[in-house]
C-alpha positions in Angstrom: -24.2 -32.0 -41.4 -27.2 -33.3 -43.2 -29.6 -35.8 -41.5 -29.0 -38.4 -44.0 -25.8 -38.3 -42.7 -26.0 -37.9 -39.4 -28.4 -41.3 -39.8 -25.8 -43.3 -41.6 -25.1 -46.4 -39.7 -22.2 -49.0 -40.1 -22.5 -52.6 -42.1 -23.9 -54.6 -39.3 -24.4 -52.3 -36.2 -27.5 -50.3 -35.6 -25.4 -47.6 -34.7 -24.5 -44.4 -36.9 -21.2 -44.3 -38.9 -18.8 -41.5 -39.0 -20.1 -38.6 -41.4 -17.1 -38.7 -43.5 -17.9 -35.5 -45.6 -15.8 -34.4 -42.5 -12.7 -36.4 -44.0 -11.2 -34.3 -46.3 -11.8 -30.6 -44.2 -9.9 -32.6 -41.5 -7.5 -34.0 -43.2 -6.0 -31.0 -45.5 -6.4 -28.3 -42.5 -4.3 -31.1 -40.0 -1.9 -31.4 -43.2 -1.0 -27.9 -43.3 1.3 -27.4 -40.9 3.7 -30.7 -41.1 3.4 -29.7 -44.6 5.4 -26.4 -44.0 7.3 -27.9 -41.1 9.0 -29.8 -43.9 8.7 -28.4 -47.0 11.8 -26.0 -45.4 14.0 -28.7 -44.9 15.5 -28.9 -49.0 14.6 -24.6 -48.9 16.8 -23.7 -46.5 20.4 -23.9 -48.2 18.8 -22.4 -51.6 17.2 -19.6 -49.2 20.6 -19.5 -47.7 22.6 -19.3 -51.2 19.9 -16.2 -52.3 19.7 -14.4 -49.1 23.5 -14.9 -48.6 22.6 -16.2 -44.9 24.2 -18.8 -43.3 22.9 -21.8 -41.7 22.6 -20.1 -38.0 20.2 -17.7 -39.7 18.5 -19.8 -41.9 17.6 -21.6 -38.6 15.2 -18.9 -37.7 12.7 -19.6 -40.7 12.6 -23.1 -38.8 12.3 -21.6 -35.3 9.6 -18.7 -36.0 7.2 -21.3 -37.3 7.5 -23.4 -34.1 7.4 -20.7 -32.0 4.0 -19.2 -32.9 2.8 -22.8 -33.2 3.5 -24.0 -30.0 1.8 -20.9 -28.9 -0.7 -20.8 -31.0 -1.9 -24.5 -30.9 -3.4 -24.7 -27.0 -4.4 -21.3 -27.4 -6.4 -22.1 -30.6 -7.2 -24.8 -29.6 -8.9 -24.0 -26.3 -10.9 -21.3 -28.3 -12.1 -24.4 -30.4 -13.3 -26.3 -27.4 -15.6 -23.3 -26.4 -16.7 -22.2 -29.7 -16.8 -24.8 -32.2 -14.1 -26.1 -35.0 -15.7 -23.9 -38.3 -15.1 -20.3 -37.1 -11.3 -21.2 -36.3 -10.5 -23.2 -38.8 -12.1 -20.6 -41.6 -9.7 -18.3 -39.5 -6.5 -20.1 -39.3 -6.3 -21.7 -42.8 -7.5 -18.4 -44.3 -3.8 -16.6 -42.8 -2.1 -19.5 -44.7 -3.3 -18.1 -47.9 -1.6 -14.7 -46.6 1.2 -16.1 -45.4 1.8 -17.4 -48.5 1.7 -14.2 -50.3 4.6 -12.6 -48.2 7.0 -15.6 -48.2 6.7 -15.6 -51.8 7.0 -11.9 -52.6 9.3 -11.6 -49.4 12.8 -9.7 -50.4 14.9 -10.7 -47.5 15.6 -12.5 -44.7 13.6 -11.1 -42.2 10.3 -10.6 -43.9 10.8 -14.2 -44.7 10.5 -15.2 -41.2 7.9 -13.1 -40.2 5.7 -15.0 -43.1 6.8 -18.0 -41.1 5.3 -16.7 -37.8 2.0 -16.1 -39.7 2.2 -20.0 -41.7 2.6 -21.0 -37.4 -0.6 -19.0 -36.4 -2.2 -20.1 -39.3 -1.8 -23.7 -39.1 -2.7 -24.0 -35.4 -6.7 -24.7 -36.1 -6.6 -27.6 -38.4 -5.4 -30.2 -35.7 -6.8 -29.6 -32.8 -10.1 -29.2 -34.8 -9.5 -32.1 -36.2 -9.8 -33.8 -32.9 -12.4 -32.3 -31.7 -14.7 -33.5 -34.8 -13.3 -36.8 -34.1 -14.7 -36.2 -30.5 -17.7 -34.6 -30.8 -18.3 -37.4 -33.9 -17.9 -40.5 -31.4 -20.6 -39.1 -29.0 -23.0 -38.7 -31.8 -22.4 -42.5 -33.1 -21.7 -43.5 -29.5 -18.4 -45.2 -31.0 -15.6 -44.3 -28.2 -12.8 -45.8 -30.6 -12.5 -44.3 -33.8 -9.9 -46.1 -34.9 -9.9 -45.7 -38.4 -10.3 -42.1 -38.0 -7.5 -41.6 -36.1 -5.3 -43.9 -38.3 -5.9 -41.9 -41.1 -5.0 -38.5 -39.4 -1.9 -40.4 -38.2 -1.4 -41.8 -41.7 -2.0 -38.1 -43.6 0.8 -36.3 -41.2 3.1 -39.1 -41.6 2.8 -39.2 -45.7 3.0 -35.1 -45.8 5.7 -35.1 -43.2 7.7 -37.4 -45.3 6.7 -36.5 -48.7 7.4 -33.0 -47.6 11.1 -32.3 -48.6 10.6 -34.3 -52.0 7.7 -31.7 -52.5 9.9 -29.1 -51.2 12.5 -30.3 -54.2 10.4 -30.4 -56.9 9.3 -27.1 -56.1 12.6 -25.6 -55.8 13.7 -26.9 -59.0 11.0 -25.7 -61.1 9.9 -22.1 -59.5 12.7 -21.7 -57.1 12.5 -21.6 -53.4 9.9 -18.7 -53.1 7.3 -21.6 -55.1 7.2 -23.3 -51.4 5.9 -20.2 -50.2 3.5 -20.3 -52.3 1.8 -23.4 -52.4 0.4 -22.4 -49.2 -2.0 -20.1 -51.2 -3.9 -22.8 -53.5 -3.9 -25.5 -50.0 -5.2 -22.7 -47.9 -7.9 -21.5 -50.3 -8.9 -25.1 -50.8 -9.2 -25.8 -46.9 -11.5 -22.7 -47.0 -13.5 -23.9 -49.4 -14.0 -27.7 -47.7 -14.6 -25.6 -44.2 -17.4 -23.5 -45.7 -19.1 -26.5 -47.5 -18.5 -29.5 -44.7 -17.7 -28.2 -41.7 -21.0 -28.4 -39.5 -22.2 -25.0 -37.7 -21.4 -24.3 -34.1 -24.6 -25.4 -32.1 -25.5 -23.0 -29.2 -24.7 -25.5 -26.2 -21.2 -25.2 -27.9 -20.9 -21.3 -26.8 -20.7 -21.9 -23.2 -18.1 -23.1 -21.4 -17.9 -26.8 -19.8 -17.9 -26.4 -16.2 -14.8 -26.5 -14.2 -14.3 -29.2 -11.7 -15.0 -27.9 -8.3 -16.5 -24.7 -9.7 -19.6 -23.3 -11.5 -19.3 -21.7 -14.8 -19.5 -18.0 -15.0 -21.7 -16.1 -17.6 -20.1 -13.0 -17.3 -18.0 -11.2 -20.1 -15.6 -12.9 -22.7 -12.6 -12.6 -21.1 -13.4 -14.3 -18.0 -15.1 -17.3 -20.1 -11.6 -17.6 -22.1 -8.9 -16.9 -19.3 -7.1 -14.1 -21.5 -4.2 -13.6 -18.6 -3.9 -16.5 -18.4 -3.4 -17.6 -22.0 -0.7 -14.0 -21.9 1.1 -15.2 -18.9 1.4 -18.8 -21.0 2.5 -16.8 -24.1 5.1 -15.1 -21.6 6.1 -18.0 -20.5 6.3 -20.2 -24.0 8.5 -17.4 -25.8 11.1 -16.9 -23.4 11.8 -20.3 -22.8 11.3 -20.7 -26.4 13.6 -17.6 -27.2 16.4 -19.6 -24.7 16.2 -22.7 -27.0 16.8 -21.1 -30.3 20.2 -20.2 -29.0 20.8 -21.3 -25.7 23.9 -19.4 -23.8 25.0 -18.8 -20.5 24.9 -14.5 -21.3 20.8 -15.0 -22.0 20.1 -16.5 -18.6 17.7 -13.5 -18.1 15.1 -15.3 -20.8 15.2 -18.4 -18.2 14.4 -16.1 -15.6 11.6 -14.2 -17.2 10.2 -18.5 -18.1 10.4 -19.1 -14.1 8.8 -16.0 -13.0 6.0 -16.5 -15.6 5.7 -19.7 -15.1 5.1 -19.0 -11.6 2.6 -16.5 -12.0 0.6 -18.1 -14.6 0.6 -21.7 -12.4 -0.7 -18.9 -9.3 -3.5 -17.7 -11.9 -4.7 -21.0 -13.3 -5.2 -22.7 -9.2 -7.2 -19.6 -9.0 -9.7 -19.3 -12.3 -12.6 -20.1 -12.1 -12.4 -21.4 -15.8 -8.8 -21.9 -16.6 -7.0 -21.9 -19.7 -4.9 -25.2 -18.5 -6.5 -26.6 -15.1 -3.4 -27.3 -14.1 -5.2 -29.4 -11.1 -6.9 -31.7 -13.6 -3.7 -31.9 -15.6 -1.3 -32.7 -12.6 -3.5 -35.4 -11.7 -3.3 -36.8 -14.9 0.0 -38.7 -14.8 -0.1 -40.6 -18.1 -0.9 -37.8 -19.9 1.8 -35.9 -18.5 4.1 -39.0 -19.7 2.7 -39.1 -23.2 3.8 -34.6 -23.2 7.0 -35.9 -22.4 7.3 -38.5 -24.7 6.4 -36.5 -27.0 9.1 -33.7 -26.4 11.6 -36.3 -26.8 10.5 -38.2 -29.8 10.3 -34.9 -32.0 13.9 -34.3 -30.7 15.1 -37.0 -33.0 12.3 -36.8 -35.6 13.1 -33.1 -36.3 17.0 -33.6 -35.9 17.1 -36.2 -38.3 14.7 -34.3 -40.7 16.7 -30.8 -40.5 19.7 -31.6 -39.5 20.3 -35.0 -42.4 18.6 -33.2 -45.2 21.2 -30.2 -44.7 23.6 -32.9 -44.6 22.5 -35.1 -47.8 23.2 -31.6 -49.0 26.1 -29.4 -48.0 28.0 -32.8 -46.7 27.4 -35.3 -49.2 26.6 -33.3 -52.3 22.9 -34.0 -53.4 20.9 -31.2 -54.7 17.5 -30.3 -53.0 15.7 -32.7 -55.3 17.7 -35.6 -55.0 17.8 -35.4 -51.2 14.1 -34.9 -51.3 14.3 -38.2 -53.2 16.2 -39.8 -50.5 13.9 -40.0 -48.1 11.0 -41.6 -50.2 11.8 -45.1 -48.7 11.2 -43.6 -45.1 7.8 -41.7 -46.8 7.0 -45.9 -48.0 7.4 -47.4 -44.8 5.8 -45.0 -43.2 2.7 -45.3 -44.3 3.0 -49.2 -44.3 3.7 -49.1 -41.0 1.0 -46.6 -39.8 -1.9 -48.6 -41.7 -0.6 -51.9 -40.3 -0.3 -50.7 -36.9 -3.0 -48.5 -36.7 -5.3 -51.9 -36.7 -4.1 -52.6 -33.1 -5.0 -50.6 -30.1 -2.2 -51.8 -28.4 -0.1 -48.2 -27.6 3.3 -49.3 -25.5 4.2 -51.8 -28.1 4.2 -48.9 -30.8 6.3 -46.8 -28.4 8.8 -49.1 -27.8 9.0 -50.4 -31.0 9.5 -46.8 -32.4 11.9 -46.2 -29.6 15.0 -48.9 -30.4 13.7 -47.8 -34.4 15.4 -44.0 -33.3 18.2 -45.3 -31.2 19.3 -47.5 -34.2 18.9 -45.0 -36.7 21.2 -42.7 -34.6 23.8 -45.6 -34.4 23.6 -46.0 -37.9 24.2 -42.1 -38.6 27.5 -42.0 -36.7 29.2 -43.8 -38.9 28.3 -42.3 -41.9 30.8 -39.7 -43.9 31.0 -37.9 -47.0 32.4 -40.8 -48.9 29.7 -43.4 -47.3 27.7 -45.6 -50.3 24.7 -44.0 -51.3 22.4 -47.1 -49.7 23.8 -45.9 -46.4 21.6 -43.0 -46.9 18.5 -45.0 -47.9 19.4 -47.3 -45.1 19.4 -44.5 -42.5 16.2 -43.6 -44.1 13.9 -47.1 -44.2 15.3 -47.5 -40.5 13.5 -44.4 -39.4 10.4 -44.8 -41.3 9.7 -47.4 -38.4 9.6 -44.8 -35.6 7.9 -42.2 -38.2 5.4 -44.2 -38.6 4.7 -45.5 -35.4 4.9 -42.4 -32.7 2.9 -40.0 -34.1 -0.3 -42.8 -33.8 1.2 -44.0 -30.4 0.8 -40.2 -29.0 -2.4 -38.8 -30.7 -4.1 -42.2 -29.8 -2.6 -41.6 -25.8 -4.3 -38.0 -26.4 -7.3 -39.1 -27.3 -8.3 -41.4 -24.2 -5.9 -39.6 -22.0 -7.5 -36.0 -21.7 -11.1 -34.5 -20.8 -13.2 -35.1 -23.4 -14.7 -31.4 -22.8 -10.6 -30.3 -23.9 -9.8 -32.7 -26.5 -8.8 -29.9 -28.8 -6.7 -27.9 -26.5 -5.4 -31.0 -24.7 -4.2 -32.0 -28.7 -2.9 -28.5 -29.0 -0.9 -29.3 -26.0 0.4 -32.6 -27.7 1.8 -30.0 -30.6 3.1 -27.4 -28.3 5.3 -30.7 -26.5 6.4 -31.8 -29.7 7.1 -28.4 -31.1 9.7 -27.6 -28.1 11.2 -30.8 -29.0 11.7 -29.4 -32.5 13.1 -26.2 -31.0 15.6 -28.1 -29.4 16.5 -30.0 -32.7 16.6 -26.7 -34.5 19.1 -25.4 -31.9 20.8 -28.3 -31.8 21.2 -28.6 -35.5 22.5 -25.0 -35.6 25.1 -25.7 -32.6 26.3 -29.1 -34.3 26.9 -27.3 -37.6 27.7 -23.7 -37.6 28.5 -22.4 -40.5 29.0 -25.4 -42.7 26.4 -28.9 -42.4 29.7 -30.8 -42.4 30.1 -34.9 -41.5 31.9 -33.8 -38.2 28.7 -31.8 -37.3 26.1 -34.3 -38.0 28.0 -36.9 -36.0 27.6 -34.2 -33.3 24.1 -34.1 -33.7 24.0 -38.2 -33.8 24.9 -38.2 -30.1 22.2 -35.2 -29.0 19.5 -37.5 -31.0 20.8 -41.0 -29.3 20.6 -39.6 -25.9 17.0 -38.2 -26.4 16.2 -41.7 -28.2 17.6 -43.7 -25.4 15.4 -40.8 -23.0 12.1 -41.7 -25.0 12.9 -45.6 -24.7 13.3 -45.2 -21.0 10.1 -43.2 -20.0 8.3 -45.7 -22.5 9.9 -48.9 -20.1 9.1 -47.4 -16.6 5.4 -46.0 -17.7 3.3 -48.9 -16.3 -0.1 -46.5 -17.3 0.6 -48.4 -20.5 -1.2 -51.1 -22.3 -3.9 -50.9 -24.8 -6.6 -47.7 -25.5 -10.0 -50.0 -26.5 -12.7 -47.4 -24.4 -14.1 -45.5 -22.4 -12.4 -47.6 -19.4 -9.3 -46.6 -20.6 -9.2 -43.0 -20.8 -7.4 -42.4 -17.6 -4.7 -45.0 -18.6 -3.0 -46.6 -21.4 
């Protein structure tokens, strides 16, 4: 960044502002992967129609992208914390582009969801570097609380996440399903082109690891700096139990097994690195982060459910084409927004996660007593209802991150966040799948209504009995919330 920036101060501090050249690098390469999160939603029954696969295979091109992401995300995003955002996110967003080129030349089913892994790997540099450029700027301007920052992260996730499957329809309609493949190739050479010209250059403290607590930092080769078996016995780990939730049944027990045993082995290696991937003794001792991971888990439960599982619904059960249920949801894409920009001027975090909390549990509520024949404001209602929640969690959480973690793993710590909320949307897909079958029928949505009122009612307690809670205003309050 230029020294006239780096200068800048605020109206009436003597204190330097955020270089916001940064803005719109952060912004696009954090956008890109709720962007194809839900872009899918209105593509998979077209996809479906084409590929003549039913909805429990259509559910893969959900699953694959989740899968490398929650992978992908602490992995990245630990590789960010020791090297810098710019080389990473060049990286990541760069294999969007690519990604984007199979899925839209793809000629079945398969192929298809291995350009969904790549679109995961891809799109795992753009938050957590995202974060750590909203870390690294509040030590420069000595500004602990970028709130305004964060806000608009929160605000640019929500409005893609939402605006997502009316995107998704629009697309569909005029080029076909194989055109929301391709949009990733004009996004991702865009987020190249930002990264080149505004991302600022790794600095050489930045190539050395922060030391360990308890421990000195070793100089030796790379693989020692970065922890690689630990990071494979975490992928180990990740996939089976992520391979267990795509289809969970009592004959694949053996994938729960192979979670436990690498699970065990990786917790054995990380008590005994030197320089960890996950120092599982600072994170243990971190209770309200460990909270906000499981809040997190459970919230995406219902926010993925609801964004899956109704759009199929909208669809196959009510009779809307891809557009027109795309359309549905733009009073949830409004409120949103108006809900993240109004809330995102108070640090206060347990009233947002309460608040979004009974905004899930009534949605649900509302959702089992919809059918087929139900008036078309039903649907909008069900839609304004969760744009409350939608608006309101996904600032809650990031803004728990952010004071939560060590500042020296901000970006893996936010990986984390993704990798928690990304299991949550494994279980959705699964659950979607079980709750339809073969047909997204009234019957199976109601059955999905009752998987997302018990993870609602989950989130709403763990929100209730955390009393870590209160507000995020400092550097006081990074161990608590």
């Amino acid at each position: 960044m230029t020294d006239a920036k780096a200068g800048r101060s605020e109206a009436g501090t003597d204190k330097p502002g955020f270089d916001r050249g940064l803005l719109p690098p952060m912004l696009l390469g954090s956008v890109l992967n709720p962007i194809n999160s839900t872009i899918i939603a209105v593509a998979l029954v077209p996809i479906g129609r084409a590929l003549g696969a039913p909805a429990s295979q259509t559910a893969w091109l959900v699953s694959a992208l989740y899968l490398a992401t929650s992978l992908g995300q602490p992995v990245v995003g630990r590789l960010i914390d020791v090297f810098g955002p710019r080389r990473l996110f060049l990286l990541s967003t760069g294999l969007v582009g690519v990604a984007g080129v199979v899925g839209a030349l793809a000629p079945g089913l398969g192929v298809l969801i291995g350009a969904r892994v790549l679109l995961g790997f891809g799109t795992c540099a753009g938050y957590p570097a995202a974060m750590a450029l909203v870390r690294s700027e509040a030590e420069r301007t000595g500004r602990d609380s970028p709130g305004g920052v964060l806000t608009a992260l929160a605000v640019a996730n929500q409005t893609v996440a939402v605006v997502g499957p009316l995107l998704g329809g629009l697309l569909i309609a005029v080029g076909g399903w194989r055109a929301t493949f391709a949009l990733n190739v004009p996004l991702a050479l865009a987020a190249v082109l930002l990264g080149l010209l505004r991302l600022p250059k790794a600095k050489p403290e930045a190539q050395t690891m922060a030391q360990p607590a308890g421990g000195s930092t070793p100089r030796g080769n790379l693989a020692a700096r970065l922890d690689l078996p630990g990071m494979g016995l975490f992928a180990a780990m990740l996939v089976a139990l992520l391979l267990f939730l795509m289809n969970p049944h009592l004959r694949d027990w053996y994938l729960l097994a192979l979670a436990a045993a690498a699970g065990a082995a990786f917790a054995v290696r990380e008590l005994r690195a030197a320089t960890p991937f996950i120092d599982l003794r600072v994170l243990g001792g971190n209770v309200p982060l460990l909270a906000t991971y499981g809040r997190a888990l459970v919230a995406y439960v219902v926010s993925y459910s609801f964004l899956y599982g109704f759009t199929q619904w909208t669809e196959e059960g009510f009779g809307l084409s891809p557009f027109h249920a795309g359309l549905a949801q733009i009073p949830m894409f409004l409120l949103a927004i108006g809900v993240s920009i109004v809330s995102g001027r108070s640090t206060s975090v347990r009233g947002k996660l309460l608040l979004g909390a009974v905004g899930q549990i009534t949605a649900c509520l509302v959702i089992l007593v919809l059918g087929g024949d139900s008036p078309l404001w039903m649907l909008v209602l069900v839609a304004l209802i969760f744009g409350v929640p939608q608006g309101l969690n996904n600032l809650a959480l990031q803004n728990s991150v952010y004071f939560q973690t060590d500042p020296e793993r901000t970006a893996s710590s936010a990986g984390l966040l993704r990798t928690f909320a990304y299991i949550g949307s494994m279980v959705a897909s699964s659950a979607t799948a079980a709750s339809f079958g073969q047909h997204a029928d009234t019957g199976g949505l109601h059955r999905l209504a009752w998987v997302m009122l018990g993870a609602g009612l989950l989130y709403l307690l763990l929100t209730l009995f955390d009393r870590t809670l209160g507000r995020a205003s400092g550097t006081g309050t990074r161990a608590s919330l």
